[in-house]
C-alpha positions in Angstrom: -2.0 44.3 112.3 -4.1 41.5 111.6 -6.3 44.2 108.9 -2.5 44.6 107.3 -1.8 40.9 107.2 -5.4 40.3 105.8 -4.8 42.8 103.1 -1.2 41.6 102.5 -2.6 37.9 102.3 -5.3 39.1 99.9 -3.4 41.6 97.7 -0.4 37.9 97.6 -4.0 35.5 96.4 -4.8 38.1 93.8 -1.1 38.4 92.9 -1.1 35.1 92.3 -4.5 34.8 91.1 -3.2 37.1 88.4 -0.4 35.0 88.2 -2.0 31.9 87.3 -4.9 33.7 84.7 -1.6 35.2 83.1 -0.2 31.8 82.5 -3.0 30.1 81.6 -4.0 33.3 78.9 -0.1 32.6 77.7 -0.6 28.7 77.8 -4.3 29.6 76.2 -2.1 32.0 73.7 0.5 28.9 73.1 -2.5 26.4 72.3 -4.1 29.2 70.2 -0.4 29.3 68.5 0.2 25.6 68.4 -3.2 24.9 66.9 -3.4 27.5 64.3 0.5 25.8 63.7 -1.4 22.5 63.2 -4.2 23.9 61.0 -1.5 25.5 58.6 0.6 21.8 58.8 -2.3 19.6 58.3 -6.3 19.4 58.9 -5.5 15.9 60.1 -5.2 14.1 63.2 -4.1 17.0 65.5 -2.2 15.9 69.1 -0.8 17.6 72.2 1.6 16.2 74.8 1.6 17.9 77.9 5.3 17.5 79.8 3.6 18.1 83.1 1.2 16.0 83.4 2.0 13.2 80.5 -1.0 13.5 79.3 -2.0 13.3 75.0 -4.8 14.5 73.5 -5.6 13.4 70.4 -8.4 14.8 67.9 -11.0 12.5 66.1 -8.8 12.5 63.2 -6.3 10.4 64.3 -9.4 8.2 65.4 -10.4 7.8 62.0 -6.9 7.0 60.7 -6.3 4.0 63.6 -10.4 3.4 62.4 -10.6 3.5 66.7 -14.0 5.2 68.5 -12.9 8.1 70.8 -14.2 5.9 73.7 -11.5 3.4 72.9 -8.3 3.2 75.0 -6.5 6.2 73.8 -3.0 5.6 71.6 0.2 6.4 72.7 3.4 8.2 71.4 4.9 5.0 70.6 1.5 4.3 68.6 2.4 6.8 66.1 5.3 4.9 64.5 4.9 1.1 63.9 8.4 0.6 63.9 9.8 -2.4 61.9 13.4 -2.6 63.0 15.1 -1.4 66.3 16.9 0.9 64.6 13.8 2.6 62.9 13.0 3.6 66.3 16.4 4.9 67.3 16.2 6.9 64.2 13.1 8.1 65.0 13.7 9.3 68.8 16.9 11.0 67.9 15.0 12.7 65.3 12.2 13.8 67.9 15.0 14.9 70.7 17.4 16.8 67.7 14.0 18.7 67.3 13.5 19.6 71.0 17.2 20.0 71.5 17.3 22.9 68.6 13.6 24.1 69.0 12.8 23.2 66.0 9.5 21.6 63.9 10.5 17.8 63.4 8.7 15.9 59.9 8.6 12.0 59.9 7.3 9.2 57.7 6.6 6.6 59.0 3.5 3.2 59.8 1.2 2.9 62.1 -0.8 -0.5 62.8 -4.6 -0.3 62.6 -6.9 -1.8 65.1 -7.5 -4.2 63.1 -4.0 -5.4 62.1 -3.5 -3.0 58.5 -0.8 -1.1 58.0 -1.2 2.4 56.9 1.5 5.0 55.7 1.5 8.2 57.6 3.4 11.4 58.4 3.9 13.1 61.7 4.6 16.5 62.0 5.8 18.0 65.4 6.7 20.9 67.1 8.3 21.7 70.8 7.1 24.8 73.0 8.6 26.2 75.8 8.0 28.5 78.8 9.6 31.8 79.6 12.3 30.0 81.1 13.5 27.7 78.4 11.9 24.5 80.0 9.9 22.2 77.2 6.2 22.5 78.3 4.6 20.6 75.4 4.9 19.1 72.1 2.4 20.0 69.7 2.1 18.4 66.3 -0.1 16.5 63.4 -0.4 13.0 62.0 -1.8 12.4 58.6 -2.6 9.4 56.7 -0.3 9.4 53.5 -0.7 5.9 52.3 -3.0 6.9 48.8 -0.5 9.5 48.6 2.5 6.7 49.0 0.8 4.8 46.4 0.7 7.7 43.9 4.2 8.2 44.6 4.9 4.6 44.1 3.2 4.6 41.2 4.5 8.0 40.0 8.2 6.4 40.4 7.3 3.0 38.5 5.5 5.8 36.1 8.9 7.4 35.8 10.7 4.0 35.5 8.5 3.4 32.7 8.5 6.4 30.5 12.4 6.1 30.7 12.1 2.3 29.5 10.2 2.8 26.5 11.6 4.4 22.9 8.7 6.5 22.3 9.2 10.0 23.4 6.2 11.2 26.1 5.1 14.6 27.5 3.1 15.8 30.0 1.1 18.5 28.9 -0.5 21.4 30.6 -3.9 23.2 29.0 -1.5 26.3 27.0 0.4 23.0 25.5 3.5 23.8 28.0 5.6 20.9 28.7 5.3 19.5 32.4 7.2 16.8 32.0 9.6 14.5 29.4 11.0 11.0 28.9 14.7 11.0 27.2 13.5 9.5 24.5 11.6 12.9 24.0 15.0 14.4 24.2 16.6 12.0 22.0 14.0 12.0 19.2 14.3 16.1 18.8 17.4 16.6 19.7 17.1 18.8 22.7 17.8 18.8 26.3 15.4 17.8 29.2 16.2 22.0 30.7 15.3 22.9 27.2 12.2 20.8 26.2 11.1 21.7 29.8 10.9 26.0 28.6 8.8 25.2 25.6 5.4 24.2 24.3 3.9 22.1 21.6 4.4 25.0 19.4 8.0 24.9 19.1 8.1 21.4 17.5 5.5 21.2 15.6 5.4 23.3 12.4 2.0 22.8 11.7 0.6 23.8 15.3 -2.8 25.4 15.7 -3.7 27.1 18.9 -7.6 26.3 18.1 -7.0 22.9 17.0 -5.0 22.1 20.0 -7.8 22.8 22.3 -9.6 21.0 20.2 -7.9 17.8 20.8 -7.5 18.7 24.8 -11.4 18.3 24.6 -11.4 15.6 23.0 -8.9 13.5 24.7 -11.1 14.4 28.3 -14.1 13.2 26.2 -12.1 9.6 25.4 -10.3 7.4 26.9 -7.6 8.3 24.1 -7.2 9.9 21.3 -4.4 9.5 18.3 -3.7 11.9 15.5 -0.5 11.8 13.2 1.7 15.7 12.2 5.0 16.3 11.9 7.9 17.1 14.7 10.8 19.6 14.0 14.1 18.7 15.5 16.7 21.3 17.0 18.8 21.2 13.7 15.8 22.1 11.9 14.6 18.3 10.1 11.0 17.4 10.1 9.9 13.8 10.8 6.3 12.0 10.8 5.0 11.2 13.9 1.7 9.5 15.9 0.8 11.0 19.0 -1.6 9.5 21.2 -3.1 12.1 23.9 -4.4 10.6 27.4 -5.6 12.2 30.5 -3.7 12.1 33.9 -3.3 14.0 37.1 0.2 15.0 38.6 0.3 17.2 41.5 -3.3 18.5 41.6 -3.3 19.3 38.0 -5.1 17.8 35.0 -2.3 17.1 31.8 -2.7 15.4 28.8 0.2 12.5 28.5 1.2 12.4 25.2 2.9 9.3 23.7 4.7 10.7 20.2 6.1 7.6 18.0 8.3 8.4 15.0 6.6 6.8 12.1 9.3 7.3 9.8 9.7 3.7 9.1 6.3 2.8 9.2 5.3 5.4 6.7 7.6 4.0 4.5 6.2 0.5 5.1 3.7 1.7 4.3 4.6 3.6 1.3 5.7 0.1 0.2 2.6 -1.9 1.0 0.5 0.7 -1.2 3.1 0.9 -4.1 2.4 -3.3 -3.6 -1.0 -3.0 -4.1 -0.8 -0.8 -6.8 1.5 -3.2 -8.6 -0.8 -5.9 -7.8 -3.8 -3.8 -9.3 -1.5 -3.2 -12.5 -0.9 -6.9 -12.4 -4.1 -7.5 -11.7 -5.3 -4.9 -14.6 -2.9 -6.8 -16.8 -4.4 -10.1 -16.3 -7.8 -9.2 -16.4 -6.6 -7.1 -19.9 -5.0 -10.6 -20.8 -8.0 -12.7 -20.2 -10.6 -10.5 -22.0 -8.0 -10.6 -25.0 -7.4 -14.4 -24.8 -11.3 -14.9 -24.6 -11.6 -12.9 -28.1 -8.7 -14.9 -29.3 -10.6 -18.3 -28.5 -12.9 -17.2 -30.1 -11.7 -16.2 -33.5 -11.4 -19.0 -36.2 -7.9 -19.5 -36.5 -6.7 -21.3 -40.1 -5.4 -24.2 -38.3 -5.1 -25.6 -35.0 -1.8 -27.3 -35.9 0.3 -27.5 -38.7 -0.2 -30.2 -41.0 2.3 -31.1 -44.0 4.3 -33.8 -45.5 6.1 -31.5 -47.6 10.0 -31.6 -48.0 9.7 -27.9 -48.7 7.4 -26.7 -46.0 9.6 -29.0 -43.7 12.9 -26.9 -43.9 10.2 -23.9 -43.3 9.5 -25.6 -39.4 13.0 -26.2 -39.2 13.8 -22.6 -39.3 10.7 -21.5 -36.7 12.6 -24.4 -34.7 15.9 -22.9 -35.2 14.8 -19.1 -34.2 11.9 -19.8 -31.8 14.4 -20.0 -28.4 16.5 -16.8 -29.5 14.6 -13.1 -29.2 15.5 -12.9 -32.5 13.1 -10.6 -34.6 11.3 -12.6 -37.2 9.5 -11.4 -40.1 7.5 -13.5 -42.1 6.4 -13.1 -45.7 4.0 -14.5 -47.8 0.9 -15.0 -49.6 -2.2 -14.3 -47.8 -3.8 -17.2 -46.7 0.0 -19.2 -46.3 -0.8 -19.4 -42.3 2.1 -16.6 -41.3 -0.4 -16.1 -38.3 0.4 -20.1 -37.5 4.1 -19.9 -38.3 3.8 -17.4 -35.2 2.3 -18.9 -32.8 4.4 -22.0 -33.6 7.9 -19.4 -33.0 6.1 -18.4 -29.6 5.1 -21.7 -28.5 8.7 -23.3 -28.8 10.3 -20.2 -27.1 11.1 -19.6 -23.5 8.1 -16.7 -23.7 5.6 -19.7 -24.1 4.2 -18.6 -20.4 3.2 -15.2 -21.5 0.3 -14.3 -24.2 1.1 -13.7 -27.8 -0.8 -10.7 -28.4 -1.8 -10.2 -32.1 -2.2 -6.7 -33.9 -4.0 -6.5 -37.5 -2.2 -3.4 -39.1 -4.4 -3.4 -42.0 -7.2 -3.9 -39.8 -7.4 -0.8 -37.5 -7.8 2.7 -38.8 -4.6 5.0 -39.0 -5.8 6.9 -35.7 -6.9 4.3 -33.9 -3.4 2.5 -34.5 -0.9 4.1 -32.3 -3.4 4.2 -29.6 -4.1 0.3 -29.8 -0.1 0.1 -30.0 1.1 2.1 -27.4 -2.2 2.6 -25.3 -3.3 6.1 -23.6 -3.9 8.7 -21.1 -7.7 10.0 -19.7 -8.3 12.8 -22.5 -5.6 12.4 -24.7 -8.4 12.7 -27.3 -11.8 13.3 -27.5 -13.5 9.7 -26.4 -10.5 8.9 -23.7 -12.2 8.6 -20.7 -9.7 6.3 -18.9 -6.4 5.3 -19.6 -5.8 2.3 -21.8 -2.9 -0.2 -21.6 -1.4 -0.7 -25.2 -0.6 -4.3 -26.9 3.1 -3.7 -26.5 2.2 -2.9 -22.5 0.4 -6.3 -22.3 2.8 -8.3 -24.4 6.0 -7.2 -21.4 7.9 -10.3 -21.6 5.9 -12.1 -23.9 5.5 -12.0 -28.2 3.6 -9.4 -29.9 2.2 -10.6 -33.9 2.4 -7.5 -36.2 0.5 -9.1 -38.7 0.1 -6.9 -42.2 3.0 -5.0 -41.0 3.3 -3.6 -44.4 -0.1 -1.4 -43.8 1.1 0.7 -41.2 1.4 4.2 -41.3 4.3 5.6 -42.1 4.3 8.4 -39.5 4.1 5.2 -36.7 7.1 3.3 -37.8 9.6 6.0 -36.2 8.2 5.2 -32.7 7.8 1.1 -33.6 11.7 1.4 -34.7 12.3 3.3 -31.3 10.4 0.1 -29.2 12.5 -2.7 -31.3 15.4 -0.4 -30.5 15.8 0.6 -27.0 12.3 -1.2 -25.3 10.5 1.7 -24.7 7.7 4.4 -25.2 5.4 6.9 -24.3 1.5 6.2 -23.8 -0.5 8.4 -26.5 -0.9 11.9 -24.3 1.1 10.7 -21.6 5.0 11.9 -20.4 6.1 8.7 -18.5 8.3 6.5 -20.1 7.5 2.9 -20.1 9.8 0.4 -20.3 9.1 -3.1 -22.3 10.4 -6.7 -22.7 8.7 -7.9 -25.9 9.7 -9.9 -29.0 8.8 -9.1 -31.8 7.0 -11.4 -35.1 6.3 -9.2 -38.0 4.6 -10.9 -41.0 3.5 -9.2 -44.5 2.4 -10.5 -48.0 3.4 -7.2 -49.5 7.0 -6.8 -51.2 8.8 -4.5 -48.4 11.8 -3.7 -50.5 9.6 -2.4 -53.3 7.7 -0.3 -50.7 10.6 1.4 -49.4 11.5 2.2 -52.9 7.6 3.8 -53.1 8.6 5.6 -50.0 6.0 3.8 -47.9 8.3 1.6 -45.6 11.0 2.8 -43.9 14.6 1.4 -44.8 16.1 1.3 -41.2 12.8 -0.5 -39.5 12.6 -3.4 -42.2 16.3 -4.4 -41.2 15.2 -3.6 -37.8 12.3 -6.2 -38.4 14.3 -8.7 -40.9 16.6 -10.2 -38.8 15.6 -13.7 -38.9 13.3 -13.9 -42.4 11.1 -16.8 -42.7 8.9 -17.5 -45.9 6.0 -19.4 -45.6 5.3 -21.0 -48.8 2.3 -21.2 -51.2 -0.3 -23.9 -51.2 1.2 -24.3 -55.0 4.4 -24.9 -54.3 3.6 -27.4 -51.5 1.0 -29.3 -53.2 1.9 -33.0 -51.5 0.2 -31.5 -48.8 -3.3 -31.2 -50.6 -4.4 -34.7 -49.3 -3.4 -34.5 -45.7 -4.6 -31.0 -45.6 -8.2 -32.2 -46.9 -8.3 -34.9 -44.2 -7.7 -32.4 -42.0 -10.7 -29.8 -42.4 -12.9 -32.8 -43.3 -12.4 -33.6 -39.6 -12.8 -30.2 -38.4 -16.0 -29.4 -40.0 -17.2 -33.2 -40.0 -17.4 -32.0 -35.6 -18.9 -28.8 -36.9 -21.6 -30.0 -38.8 -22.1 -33.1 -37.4 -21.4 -34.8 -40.6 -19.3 -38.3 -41.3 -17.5 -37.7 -44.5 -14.6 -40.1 -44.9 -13.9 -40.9 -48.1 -12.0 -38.5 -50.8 -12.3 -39.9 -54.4 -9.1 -39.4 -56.6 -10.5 -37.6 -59.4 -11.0 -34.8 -56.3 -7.9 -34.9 -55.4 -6.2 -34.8 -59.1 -8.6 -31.9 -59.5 -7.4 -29.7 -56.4 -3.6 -30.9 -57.0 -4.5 -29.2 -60.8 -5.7 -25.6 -59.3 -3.1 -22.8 -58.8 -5.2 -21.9 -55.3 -4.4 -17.9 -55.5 -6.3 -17.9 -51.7 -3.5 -20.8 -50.5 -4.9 -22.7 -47.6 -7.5 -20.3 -46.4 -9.0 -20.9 -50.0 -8.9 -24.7 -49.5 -10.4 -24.4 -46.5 -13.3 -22.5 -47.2 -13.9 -24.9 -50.5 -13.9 -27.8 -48.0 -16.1 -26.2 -45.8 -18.9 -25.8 -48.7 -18.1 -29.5 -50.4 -18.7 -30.6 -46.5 -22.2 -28.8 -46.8 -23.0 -29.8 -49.8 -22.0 -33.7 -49.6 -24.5 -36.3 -48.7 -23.3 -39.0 -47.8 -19.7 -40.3 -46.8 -17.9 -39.6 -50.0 -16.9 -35.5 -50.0 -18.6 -33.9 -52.9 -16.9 -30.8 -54.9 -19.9 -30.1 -56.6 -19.8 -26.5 -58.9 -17.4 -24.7 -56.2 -13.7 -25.0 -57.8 -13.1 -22.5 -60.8 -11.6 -23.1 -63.9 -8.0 -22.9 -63.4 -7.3 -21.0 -66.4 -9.5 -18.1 -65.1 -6.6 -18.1 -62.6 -3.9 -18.7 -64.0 -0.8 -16.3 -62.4 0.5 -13.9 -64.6 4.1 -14.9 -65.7 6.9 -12.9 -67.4 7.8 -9.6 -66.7 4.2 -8.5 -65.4 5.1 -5.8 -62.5 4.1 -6.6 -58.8 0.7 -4.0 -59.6 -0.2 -6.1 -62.4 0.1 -9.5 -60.5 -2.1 -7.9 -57.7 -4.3 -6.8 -60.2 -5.0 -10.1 -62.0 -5.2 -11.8 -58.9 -7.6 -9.6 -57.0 -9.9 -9.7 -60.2 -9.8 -13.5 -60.3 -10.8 -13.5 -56.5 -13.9 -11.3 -56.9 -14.6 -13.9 -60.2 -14.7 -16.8 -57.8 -17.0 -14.8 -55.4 -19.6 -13.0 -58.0 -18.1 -9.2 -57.1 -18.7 -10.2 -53.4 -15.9 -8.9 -51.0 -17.7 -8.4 -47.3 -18.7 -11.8 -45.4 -17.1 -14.8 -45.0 -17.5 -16.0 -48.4 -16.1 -12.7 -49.7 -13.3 -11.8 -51.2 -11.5 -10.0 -48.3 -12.3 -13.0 -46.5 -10.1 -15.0 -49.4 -8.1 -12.9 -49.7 -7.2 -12.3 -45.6 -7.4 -9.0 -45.6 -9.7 -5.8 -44.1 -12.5 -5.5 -46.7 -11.5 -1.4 -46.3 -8.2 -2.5 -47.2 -9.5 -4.3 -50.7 -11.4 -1.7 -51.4 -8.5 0.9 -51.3 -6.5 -1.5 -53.3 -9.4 -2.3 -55.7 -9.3 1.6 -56.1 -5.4 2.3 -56.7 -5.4 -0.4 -59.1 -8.3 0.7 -60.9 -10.5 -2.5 -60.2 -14.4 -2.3 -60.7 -16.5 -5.2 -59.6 
């Protein structure tokens, strides 16, 4: 009996022997369960609560997030959460006891409060087990520290805030130039929706994408801090637009993307359109000036006949009161007259007194430049309009825009350059010499001849329409012979200006001098007088001006009267001229000189009229 009940009692240990290593290998089973349900949670702070006993067991982890030494006194449940309100805690507990109630995984953010007083963000994942019967053994869960990864969010949010605030559209950017992530403005800017910008790439809005070059700037924005390049967007309805993207590198959800910040340029493109079309006005103006300048040096330094006008004459007198009359109109004026008259003078004085008086009077010598030369100096030129054109040149109408241009001679220009002068006085403008552009012009124009124009349109040499075009205000300036009251002041005058000259004091004028140049017919007008003064000046010793040998005999002279044609007039006094200078025309004391024209010019003449030296 007692064998039975010594079996019985051992066969009841083992049963419950068995019993118990059967529970633990199912509570081992659990752990084995519970933990590999931790690891796949979180590698973090790992805990168990144990119903049973109330006992916790904490991992180093969570050590290391409370920054406590395992030896320290362990935390408890109501460590986890540093609660800041009352209710954070009631919300908290019912969450825990919803979880046990159901059986299910609980997840809660929450603070806990450091050893030392900091505050760290963290989140607690938990889980209930049970035994065969339904009664809660355990709670099993994880704690990690999230507060880097609460800051990231915060930041990601204010990041969010931001890229909504701003006008310039932005995308995030994967490595295949996929968009990750847009602003509105994005949307806005193209046209599109956030759904739709979010299924396509760089390559749908820019028509000038390269997959090479793209990667390209992907390497080079990870190089730099950032990188900026300017192409064009397409919107959805298919218009283009200029824009400046700046590329810079972030990290969003594990991933490295390129955040690009695209600014429609538009407007500033235009600006600066503007400010370049500004400087290129101010390097015309500039140009212009600089043109301006270099001519107004050479005119400085020519020797003009006068520097004023002098006269006591009650003939010459109505002549200012006309260039008084006209100078404040835009009236075209053309004056005629003798060479040697000062036309050139009578010009300036119309310029001076008018409203252009700010802006240069640029001269042009028709009889001085050749005929191929002229419409070039005129009208200016391209770069190889000719042979010798290496850059463009700005004509003298160009640099006269609202000022006067001086057609002196006008008489000598060509006549297949008169059509395209007529077209200027006209409508204002004209086309450079090789050039397409029309250029538009604010000039008045002075014309001045000593050749007959009505007889040269008869001759076929002038045209008919331009000398009305030019004669609209006519002003004559009058021979030295027909003004001769003027012969004393006019000596007093030059005196002075070559007494400074040649360093000479010459004050005194005898009468017999004057009677003597009152008596000559002065065929070279006050050029001639000039250049007699000039020598008597040389010649004179003392203070008393000297004529010595240099006036001719007045009958050698003498102009032709009767019915002697223009031809015969010009002939006479062009002969008489070269008597005076010994058959000399080049140089200053030549007869082209005397005469106030181009030497080439004489000699033509001298040739047509049949005139040897």
């Amino acid at each position: 009996m007692s064998t039975r009940s010594n079996i019985s009692s051992s066969i009841k240990a083992l049963n419950e022997k068995l019993a118990k290593l059967e529970s633990e290998l199912l509570r081992s089973r659990k752990v084995e369960l519970m933990f590999n349900e931790a690891q796949r949670i979180s590698s973090l702070g790992v805990w168990e609560y144990d119903i049973a006993n109330d006992e916790i067991t904490w991992t180093d982890e969570v050590y290391r997030i409370y920054d406590m030494d395992p030896s320290d006194e362990k935390p408890t449940l109501d460590d986890i959460f540093h609660h800041s309100s009352k209710e954070d805690q009631e919300k908290v507990e019912q969450i825990i006891n919803n979880a046990i109630r159901n059986g299910e995984s609980y997840h809660i953010d929450g603070q806990v409060c450091t050893k030392n007083g900091e505050v760290k963000q963290v989140h607690a994942n938990g889980k209930p087990f049970f035994d065969q019967e339904g009664k809660l053994t355990h709670l099993f869960g994880t704690i990690t520290d999230i507060t880097e990864r609460k800051e990231v969010e915060d930041s990601l949010r204010f990041s969010d805030f931001t890229m909504e605030s701003i006008s310039d559209g932005i995308f995030w950017i994967d490595e295949h130039a996929n968009f990750v992530k847009v602003n509105n403005a994005a949307c806005k800017n193209l046209g599109y929706t956030r759904e739709e910008l979010l299924q396509m790439s760089g390559q749908d809005i820019n028509p000038s994408f390269n997959k090479v070059k793209s990667q390209e700037y992907w390497q080079k924005t990870a190089k730099e801090e950032a990188y900026a390049f300017r192409t064009e967007h397409t919107r959805k309805d298919g218009s283009t637009f200029p824009v400046e993207i700046t590329n810079n590198v972030i990290f969003y959800q594990g991933r490295e993307l390129r955040c690009s910040i695209v600014r429609d340029i538009t407007e500033q493109i235009r600006k600066e359109e503007e400010i370049q079309q500004a400087l290129k006005e101010v390097k015309k103006l500039k140009d212009r000036l600089q043109k301006e300048n270099t001519y107004l040096m050479q005119e400085i330094k020519l020797n003009h006949n006068f520097e004023e006008i002098v006269s006591e004459s009650p003939g010459f007198r109505q002549v200012l009161i006309n260039v008084e009359q006209v100078a404040n109109t835009d009236a075209t004026v053309l004056i005629t007259g003798e060479s040697g008259t000062g036309k050139e003078l009578l010009a300036r004085a119309v310029h001076n007194l008018s409203g252009r008086r700010s802006r240069p009077l640029v001269k042009v010598n028709c009889a001085a430049l050749p005929a191929n030369l002229i419409e070039s100096e005129l009208f200016g030129h391209e770069k190889g309009a000719f042979t010798g054109a290496i850059q463009r040149k700005i004509g003298r109408f160009e640099l006269a825009d609202k000022g006067t241009i001086f057609l002196d001679e006008i008489g000598e220009m060509p006549l297949e350059l008169q059509s395209k002068l007529l077209r200027v006085l006209q409508e204002g403008e004209f086309e450079r010499l090789g050039g397409t552009q029309t250029i538009r012009v604010n000039v008045r124009v002075i014309a001045a001849t000593n050749r007959d124009l009505p007889a040269t349109i008869t001759k076929g040499d002038f045209r008919e329409d331009l000398y009305y075009r030019l004669n609209v205000f006519p002003i004559e300036s009058l021979p030295l012979r027909d003004r001769l009251e003027d012969v004393p002041v006019l000596v007093n005058h030059f005196m002075k200006k070559f007494g400074h000259r040649l360093g000479k004091r010459i004050d005194k004028v005898p009468q017999k001098v004057i009677k003597a140049l009152k008596a000559y017919d002065w065929p070279g007008n006050i050029r001639e007088l000039e250049n007699l003064i000039e020598r008597a000046m040389i010649v004179s010793g003392g203070n008393t001006l000297e004529l010595g040998p240099w006036l001719p005999k007045t009958e050698k002279i003498k102009r032709a009267s009767g019915m002697s044609t223009l031809a015969d007039n010009e002939r006479q006094h062009i002969q008489a001229v070269l008597e005076i200078t010994n058959g000399k025309i080049r140089g200053a004391d030549g007869a082209a000189a005397m005469l106030d024209i181009n030497p080439t010019t004489l000699e033509a003449r001298m040739k047509k009229l049949g005139i040897r030296k």
